[in-house]
N, C-alpha and C positions, 0 to 999 in steps of 0.2 A: 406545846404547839405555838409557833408563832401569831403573834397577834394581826397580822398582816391580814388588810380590807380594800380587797380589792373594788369595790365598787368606789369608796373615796378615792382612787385613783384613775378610775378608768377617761371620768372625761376629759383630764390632763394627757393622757396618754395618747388618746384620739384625737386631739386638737386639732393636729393637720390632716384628719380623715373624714371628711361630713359623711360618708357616706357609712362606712363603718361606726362611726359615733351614733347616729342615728339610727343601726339596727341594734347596736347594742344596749342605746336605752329601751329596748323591746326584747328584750333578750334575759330572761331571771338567772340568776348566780347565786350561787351557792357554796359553801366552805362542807368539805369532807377531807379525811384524813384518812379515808376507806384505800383512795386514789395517791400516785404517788405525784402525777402534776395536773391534767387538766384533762376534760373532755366534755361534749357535748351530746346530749340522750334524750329522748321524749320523758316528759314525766306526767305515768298514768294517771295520778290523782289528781294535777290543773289540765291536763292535755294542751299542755305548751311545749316550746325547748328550753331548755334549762342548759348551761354553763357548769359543770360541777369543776371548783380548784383543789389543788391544793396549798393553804396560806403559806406552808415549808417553802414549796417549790418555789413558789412568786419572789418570798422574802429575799432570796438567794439571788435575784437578777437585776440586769442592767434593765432601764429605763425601754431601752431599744430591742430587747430579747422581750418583755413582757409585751412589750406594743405588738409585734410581732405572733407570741403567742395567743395572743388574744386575735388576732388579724385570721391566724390557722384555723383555729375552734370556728369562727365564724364561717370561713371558705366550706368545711366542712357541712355547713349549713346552707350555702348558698349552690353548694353542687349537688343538694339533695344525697350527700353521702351517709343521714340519718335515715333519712324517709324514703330511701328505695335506691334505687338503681344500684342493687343488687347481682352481682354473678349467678349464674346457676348454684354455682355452688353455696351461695347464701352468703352470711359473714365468716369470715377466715384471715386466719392471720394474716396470710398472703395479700389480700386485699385491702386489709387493713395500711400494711406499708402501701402500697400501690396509691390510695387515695393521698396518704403523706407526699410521697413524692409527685402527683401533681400539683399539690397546694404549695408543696415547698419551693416549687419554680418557681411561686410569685414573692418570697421574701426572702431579706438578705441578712437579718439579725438575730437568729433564730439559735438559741441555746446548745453546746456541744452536745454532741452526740443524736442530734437528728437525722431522719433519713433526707438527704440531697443528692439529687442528678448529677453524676458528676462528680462525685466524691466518695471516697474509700471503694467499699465494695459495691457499687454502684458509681462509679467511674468510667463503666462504657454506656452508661446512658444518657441521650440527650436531655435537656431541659422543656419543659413547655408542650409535655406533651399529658394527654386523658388518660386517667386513674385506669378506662382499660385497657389503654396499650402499655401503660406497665405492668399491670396483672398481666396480659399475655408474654411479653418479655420475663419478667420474674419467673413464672412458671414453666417457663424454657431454661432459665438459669439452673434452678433448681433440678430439672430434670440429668440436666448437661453434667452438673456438678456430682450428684448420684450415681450418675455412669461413668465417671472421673473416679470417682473416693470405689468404687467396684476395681475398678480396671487397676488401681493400687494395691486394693485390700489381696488381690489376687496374686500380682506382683510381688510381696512381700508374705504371702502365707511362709510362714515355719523360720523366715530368717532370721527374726528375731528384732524385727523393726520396737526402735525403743519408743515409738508413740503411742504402742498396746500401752504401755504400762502406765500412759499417764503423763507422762515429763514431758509429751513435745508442744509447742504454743500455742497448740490448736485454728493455725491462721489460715490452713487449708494451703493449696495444691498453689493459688492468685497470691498468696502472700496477704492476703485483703480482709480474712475473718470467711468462716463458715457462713453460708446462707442462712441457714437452717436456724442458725443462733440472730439472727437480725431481729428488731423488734421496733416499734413506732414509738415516738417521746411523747405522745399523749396518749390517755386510758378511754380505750374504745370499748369497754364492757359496760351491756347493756344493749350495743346495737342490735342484736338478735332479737332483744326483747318485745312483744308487742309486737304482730304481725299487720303488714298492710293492711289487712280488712279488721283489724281493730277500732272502734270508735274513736276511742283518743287520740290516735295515732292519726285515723283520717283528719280529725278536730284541728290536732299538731299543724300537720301539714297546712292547713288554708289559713292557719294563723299565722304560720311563716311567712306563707308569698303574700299574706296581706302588710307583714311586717315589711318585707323585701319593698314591696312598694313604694310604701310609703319610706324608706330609707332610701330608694332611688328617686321619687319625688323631691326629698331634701338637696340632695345632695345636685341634682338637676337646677332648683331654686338657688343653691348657691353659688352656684356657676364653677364646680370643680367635685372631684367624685375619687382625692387626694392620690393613693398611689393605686387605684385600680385599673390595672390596662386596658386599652379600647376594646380589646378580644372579650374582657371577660365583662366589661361593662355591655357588647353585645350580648353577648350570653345571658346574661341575667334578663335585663329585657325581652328574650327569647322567651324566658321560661317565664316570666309575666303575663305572655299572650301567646300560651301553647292551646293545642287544637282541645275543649274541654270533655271532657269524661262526664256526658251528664247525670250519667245515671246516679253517680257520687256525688256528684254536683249537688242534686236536685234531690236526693238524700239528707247532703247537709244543711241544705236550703232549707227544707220544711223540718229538719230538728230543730234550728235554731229560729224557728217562725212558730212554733207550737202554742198555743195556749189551751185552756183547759176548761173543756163544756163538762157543768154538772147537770146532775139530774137528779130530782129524791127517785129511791126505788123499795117498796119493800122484799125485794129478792137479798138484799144485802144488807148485815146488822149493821147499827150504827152502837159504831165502837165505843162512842161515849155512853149511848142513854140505849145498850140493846133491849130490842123490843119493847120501847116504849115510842120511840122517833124511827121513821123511818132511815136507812142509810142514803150513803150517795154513790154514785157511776160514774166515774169521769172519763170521758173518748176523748183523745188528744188526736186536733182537726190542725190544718192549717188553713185558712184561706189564701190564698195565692192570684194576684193579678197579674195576666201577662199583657203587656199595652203594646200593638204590634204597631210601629211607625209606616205608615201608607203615603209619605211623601213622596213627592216626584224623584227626590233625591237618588231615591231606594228603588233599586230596579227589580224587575222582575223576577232575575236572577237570585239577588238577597232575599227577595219573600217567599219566593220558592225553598231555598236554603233555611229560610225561617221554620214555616212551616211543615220543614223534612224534620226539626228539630222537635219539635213542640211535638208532630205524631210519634216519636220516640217517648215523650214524656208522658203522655197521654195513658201510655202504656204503666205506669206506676202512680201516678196521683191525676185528681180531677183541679182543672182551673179554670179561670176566666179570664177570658181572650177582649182587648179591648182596644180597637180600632183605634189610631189617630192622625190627625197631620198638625192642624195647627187647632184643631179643636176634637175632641172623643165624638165620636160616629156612635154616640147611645143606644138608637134605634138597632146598631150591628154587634151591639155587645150581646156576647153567648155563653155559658157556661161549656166547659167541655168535657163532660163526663170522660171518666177512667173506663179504660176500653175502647172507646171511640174512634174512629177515623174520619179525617176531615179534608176535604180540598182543598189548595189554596186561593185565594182570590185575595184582588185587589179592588176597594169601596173606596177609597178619597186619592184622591192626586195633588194637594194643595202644597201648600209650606211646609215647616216644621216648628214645633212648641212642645216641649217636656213638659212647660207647667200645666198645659192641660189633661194630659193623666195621671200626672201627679195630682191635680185636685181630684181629680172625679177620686183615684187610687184611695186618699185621705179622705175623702167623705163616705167611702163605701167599707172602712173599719176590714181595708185587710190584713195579712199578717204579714205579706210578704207581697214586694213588686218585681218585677223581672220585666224589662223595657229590650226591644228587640229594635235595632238601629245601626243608621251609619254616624249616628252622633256629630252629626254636621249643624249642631244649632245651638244656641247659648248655656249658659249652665242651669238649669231647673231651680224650681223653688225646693226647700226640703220636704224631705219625705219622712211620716209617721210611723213608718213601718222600716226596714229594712231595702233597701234596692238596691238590687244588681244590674249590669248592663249586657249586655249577648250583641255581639257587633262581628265581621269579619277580621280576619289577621290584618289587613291592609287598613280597616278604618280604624283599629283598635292602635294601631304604630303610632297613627297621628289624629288624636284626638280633638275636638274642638275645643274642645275646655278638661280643665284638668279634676279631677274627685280623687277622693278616697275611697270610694265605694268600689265594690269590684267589678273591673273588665273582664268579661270572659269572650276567647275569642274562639271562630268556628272557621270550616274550611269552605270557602265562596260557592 
């Protein structure tokens, strides 16, 4: 096995890409020889995405074929070609090439024998276009060409055609190669693995677009985002500030907010000292703060929208709802039991100021903040717990100030 490391290589490789370089440092790698070059897979036991190569493959390339593969692997992550948007038919070979050839429209260095638009058998199709409209086009080809190799086999019964036996080149009817024999230049097994509603896999997911982020925050800060086109540089940002799924949301919200209430109990032995020490109970609670901004800013419309949201939630976990503008409405702060249903209102019409529920947020020891806003006001002090922000698509494009922390965005 070659000794070939590709992480000592990659940030040479990436030099003229920030934006690429910077997801790749968020990105874990790894050397198998299982694979015969590259691909990209959830992996159950960190519930990250991982990179798997092969050091053979790598050793054998040019500087500008690795840049490149490495540029692939990632596209595949960035079109969510791991973590869903899935065919009916699930993963399939078919679709497998399909995603290639739309990633391969965007690079030009790319080691022989890849699938490209435009080339060999795949010559009448354009470039630059969505992994489904080549799945739909393939699965026409394929169809077309099974009705072709029929209408022959028919044609040639009993004559004595010498490609029965073996000897003919197999290039089919186009001169171009068999369909049926095509296959993609990176190792796509594993994608099946791990269903959407797997933990990890949802885990996977929100650490990616937290990665994406922050790798389009860099590359934004650096004032170039190297060879990404403006189409797909909209695209990614799209999927930054898609409409949220909160049920998943707010799932993985209070998993990663959890801490752990004990209690002695004698219904339960304790495993050290049985029946001489009582055992312990642990309920794994989260405390949750939701701080709804009540500035004049925020129309009526958004708090309505708000609070359409939050009776959704209401629906799965209990939280606390916690007025603001430029200071916490105490008096108005409420618990909102699970099950509940609540009207909306509006209590302060003033300014705007984060740092004031981020204090109250930090002195009232919760596990988690969720801030509901048009984020029209300075950047807040830090938060002790976790915070997310809940804003519309339109306030979420252009934000007051820039975080790490996550934007989710809703429909107005």
């Amino acid at each position: 096995m070659s000794d070939f490391n590709l992480n000592m290589h990659t940030a040479r490789l990436l030099l003229n890409e920030p934006f690429f370089a910077a997801l790749s440092r968020r990105i874990n790698k790894s050397v198998s020889t299982a694979i015969p070059t590259a691909g990209v897979k959830v992996n159950p036991d960190t519930a990250t995405m991982e990179m798997v190569y092969n050091p053979d493959f790598f050793a054998k390339l040019t500087d500008d074929e690795r840049t490149d593969v490495l540029k692939h692997e990632f596209y595949h992550l960035i079109f969510e070609h791991v973590t869903g948007r899935l065919p009916e038919e699930g993963m399939t070979k078919l679709w497998n090439i399909a995603t290639d050839l739309s990633i391969n429209s965007h690079l030009n260095n790319l080691p022989e024998g890849c699938c490209m638009p435009g080339e060999g058998m795949f010559a009448e199709l354009p470039k630059g276009k969505s992994a489904e409209w080549y799945f739909a086009k393939l699965k026409k080809m394929m169809e077309d060409e099974k009705k072709e190799q029929g209408e022959q086999d028919g044609d040639s019964e009993g004559e004595g055609d010498e490609s029965q036996d073996g000897s003919g080149d197999g290039s089919g009817a186009s001169g171009k190669g068999s369909l049926s024999d095509m296959d993609s230049m990176d190792d796509h097994s594993g994608w099946g693995e791990g269903e959407a509603a797997s933990a990890a896999t949802e885990i996977a997911k929100e650490r990616l677009k937290d990665a994406l982020k922050k790798a389009a925050q860099e590359a934004s800060e650096a004032g170039s985002w190297g060879t990404v086109s403006a189409s797909t540089r909209k695209e990614i940002m799209e999927r930054l500030t898609t409409k949220v799924d909160w049920r998943k949301v707010l799932r993985y919200f209070i998993k990663t907010s959890q801490r752990a209430n004990k209690r002695s109990t004698v219904r339960r032995l304790n495993k050290r000292y049985p029946r001489i020490h009582a055992g312990s109970k642990t309920n794994r609670v989260a405390r949750i703060a939701i701080s709804i901004d009540q500035s004049g800013s925020v129309s009526d419309c958004m708090l309505a929208a708000f609070y359409s949201e939050l009776d959704k939630l209401a629906q799965l976990a209990e939280f606390t709802v916690v007025p603001f503008d430029t200071e916490v409405a105490e008096d108005k702060v409420y618990v909102w039991k699970k099950g509940s249903r609540k009207a909306w209102e509006r209590v302060m019409c003033g300014g705007t100021c984060f740092d004031a529920p981020t204090r109250y947020v930090n002195a009232g020891n919760f596990d988690g903040h969720i801030v509901l806003t048009d984020l029209c006001a300075p950047k807040p002090i830090a938060s002790s717990c976790q915070r997310m922000w809940m804003t519309t698509a339109a306030y979420a494009s252009r934000p007051y100030f820039t975080t790490n922390e996550r934007v989710i965005a809703i429909d107005d």
